[in-house]
Every structure is written in structure tokens, then in C-alpha cells.
C-alpha positions in Angstrom: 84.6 53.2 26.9 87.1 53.4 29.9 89.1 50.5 30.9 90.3 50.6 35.0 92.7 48.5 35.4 92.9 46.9 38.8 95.6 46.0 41.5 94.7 43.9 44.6 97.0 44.3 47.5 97.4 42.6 50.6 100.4 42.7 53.0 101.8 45.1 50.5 102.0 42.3 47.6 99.9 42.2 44.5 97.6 39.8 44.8 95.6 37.4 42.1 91.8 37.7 42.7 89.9 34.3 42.6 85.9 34.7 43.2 85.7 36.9 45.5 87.3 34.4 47.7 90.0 36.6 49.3 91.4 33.9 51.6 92.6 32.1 48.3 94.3 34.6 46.7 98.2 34.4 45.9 100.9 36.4 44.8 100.5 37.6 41.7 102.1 36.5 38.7 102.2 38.4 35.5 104.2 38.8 31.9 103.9 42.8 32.7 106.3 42.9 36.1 108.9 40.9 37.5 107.5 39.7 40.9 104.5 40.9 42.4 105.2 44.4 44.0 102.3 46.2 43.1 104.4 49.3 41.9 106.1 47.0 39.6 102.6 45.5 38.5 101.2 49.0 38.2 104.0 50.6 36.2 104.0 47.2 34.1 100.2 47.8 33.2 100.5 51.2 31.8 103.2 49.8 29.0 100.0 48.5 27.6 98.2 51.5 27.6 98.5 55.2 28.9 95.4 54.4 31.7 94.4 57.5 33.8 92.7 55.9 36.0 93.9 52.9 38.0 91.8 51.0 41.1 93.2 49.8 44.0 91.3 47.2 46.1 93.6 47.5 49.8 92.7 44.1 50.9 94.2 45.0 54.5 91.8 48.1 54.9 88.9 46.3 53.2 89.3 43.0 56.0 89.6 45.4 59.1 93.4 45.0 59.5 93.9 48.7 59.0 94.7 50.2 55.5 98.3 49.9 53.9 98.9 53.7 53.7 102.5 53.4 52.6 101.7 51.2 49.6 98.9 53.4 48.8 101.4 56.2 48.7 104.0 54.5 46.8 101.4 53.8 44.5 100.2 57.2 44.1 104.0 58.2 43.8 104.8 56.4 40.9 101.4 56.0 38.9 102.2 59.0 36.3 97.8 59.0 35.4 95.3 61.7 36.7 93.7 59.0 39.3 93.9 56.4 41.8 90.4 54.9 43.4 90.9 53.3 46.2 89.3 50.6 48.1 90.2 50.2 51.3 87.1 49.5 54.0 86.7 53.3 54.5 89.7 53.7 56.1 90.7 57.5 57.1 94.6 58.1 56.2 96.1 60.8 54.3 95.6 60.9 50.7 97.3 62.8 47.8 94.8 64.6 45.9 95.2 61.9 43.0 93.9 59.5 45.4 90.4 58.8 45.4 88.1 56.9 48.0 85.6 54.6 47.1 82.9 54.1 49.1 82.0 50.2 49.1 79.0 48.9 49.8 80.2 45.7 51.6 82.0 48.2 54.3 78.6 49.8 55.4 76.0 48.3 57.8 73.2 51.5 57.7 72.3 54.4 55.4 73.4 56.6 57.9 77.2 54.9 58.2 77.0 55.3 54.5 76.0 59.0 54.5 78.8 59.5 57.3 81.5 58.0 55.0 80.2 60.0 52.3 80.9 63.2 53.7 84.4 62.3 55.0 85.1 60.3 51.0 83.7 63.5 49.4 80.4 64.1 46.7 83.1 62.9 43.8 83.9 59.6 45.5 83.0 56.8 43.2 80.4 54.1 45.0 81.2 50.1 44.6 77.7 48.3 45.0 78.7 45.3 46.0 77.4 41.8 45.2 78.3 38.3 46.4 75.8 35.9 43.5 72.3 37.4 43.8 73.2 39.2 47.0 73.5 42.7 47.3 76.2 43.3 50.3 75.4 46.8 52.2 72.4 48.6 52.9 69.3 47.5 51.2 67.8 51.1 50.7 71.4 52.0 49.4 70.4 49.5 45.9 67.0 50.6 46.0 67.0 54.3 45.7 69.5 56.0 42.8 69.2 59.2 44.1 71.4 58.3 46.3 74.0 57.4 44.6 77.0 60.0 43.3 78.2 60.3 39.5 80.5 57.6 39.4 78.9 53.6 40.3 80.9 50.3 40.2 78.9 47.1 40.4 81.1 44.6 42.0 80.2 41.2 41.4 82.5 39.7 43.7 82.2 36.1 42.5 82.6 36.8 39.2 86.1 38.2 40.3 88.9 36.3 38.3 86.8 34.0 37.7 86.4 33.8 33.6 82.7 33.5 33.6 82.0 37.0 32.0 80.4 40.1 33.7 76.9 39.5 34.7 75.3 41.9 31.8 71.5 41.6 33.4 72.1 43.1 36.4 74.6 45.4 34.8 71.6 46.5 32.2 68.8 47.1 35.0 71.3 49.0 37.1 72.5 51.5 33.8 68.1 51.6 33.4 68.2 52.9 37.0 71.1 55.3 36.9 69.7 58.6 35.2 72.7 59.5 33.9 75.2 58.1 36.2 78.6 56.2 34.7 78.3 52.8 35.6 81.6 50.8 35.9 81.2 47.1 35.8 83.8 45.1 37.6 83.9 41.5 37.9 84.2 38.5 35.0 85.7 40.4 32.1 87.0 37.7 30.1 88.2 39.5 27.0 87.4 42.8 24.7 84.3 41.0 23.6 83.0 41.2 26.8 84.0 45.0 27.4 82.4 45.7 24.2 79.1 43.7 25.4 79.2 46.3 28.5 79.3 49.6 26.1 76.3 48.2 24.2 74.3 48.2 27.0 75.3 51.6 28.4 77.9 50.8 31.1 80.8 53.9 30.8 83.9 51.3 31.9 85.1 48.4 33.3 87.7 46.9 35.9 89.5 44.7 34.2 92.6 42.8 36.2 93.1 39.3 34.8 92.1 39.5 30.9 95.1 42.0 30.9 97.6 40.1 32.6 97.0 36.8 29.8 96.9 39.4 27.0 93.4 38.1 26.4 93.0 42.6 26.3 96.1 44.0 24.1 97.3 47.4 23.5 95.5 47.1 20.4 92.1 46.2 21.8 92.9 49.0 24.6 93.0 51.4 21.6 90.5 50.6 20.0 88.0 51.0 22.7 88.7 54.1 23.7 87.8 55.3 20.8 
């Protein structure tokens, strides 16, 4: 089972997510970094575990302001694991090879916008399907037919986001049904290892986790443990 952990960043701070409600969310602060430089949150992250993979949600990009390339980079710089997903709105900038798009659902208005961005993110580029409650945000045909969708799936429940309320398992289980195959990743209300342990049972191949790590309510030890 693969932990992500996550860094939100807006105005090149490190930002706490609270529901999905970006307008409320504040500098973050954490045991793992002084400050909240998301370099310093990053690098504070991996002294619980040796993650590979770590996801980057560019609030900037994702809000139409135009993605923060240089923190992007300076992230990719210093993150010594394999990957870096990145969420930014489907902005175009230069990437290191380390640094992977992520389509998201709530940045596409059509199938064919989504099969543009596609081709310019690339046939490995993970897909976010984004919900706000019971809504799916994005093209309707984009939920309704899996063949669509690449290898690698998030399910972003937005509102569950920081939230504490645990990661909305129902969906999560019809989605895995669906997926023939595909990794799911669930992101969104992960509380605690119980919780990531829930999301194994049921088939999911990882989660974003952000907030459970920061209050230690996910160790090292836990860390360990599940990736076995």
C-alpha cells in the first residue's frame, strides 16, 4: 500500500488544506519543518519515511493565476524520491523528468479538452477525478467510461480534504469495481493508518495523506508497516 504524501502550495507557501475550501487555507504549520516553505515541509516529511512519490497540489496553477514554476522546480530539486505529481490546472511549463502532470478533472470542461491535455500530460500521467460531496467536477462521460482513464486514478474528494471525517470508502469501492486493473489512489479524509488500511481492504493501491502525518496520527512505524 503506497502512502503519497501531499504539499499544497499557494503564493509559494505550504498551505493547510481545510474542505476543499481553498479560500480558508493558511500557512501551514507542522512539527516536521520550521515555517511553512514547502521545501522545508517536503524535506521534513521524508524523515518519516523514504516516500518516492510526493504530490503537489499548485494552488496558483489550479485557480487560473498561472502555475508557480519556480517552486515546482525547487521542489523537484531537492525531493531526493523517483517522483513528483503535480497538480497545477494543466498548466504548460517546463518539467524535470521527475515531475509528473496530473490531469484533474475539475480543470476540464469537455472530453475533448480532456483528451487535448492528455496528449500534452502524456499516456503515464496520473488522472485526479474530482469530487465536491456527491458531485463529480469535470466531464460527465470522463466518470462514466473507464476506458478512458490511464493506469494511475486519484479520487479527490475535495470536501473531505483536511477535514477528519475519513475517506469516503463507497465511492472509493465502486470506483476500484470499475477500474479493471487500474491503481486507484484515494485522497481526501484520511484520518489515521486505520483508515489507510480500510482503503487496501477494499482494493485501492495508495493514498494522499497530508494532515494525519503532520499530528503523527501516521508514524514512521505505521509507514513501515504498510508498505509491506
Amino acid at each position: 500500500m503506497q502512502v503519497i504524501p501531499v504539499v499544497d502550495v499557494r503564493g509559494g507557501v505550504a498551505v493547510a488544506a481545510r474542505r476543499g475550501d481553498r479560500a480558508r487555507y493558511l500557512p501551514l504549520q507542522t512539527p516536521l519543518a520550521e515555517g511553512s516553505d514547502p521545501v522545508a515541509v517536503a524535506k521534513g516529511l521524508r524523515t518519516l519515511f523514504p516516500f518516492e512519490t510526493l504530490y503537489v497540489a499548485d494552488l496558483d496553477g489550479i485557480e487560473g493565476r498561472g502555475a508557480d514554476a519556480a517552486t515546482q522546480r525547487r521542489l523537484a530539486d531537492a525531493w531526493p524520491g523517483s517522483e513528483i505529481w503535480i497538480d497545477d490546472g494543466g498548466q504548460t511549463v517546463p518539467r524535470l523528468a521527475k515531475q509528473v502532470p496530473v490531469v484533474g478533472s475539475e480543470s476540464l470542461a469537455t472530453l475533448a479538452g480532456y483528451s487535448g491535455t492528455r496528449e500534452t500530460a502524456g499516456l503515464t500521467a496520473p488522472l485526479s477525478l474530482d469530487f465536491r460531496g456527491d458531485e463529480f467536477i469535470g466531464p460527465p462521460g470522463l466518470l462514466a467510461d473507464a476506458s478512458l482513464w490511464p493506469d494511475r486514478v486519484i479520487v479527490m474528494t475535495l470536501a473531505r480534504v483536511g477535514s477528519g471525517e475519513g475517506p469516503d470508502l463507497a465511492r472509493l469501492a465502486s470506483i476500484v469495481a470499475r477500474a479493471g486493473g487500474r491503481k486507484i489512489f484515494a485522497a481526501g479524509g484520511v484520518r489515521d493508518a486505520h483508515d489507510v488500511r480500510a482503503l487496501r481492504d477494499i482494493g485501492a493501491a495508495g493514498a494522499l495523506v497530508a494532515t494525519a502525518l503532520h499530528n503523527g496520527k501516521i508514524g514512521a512505524r505505521d509507514l513501515e508497516e504498510l508498505a509491506d
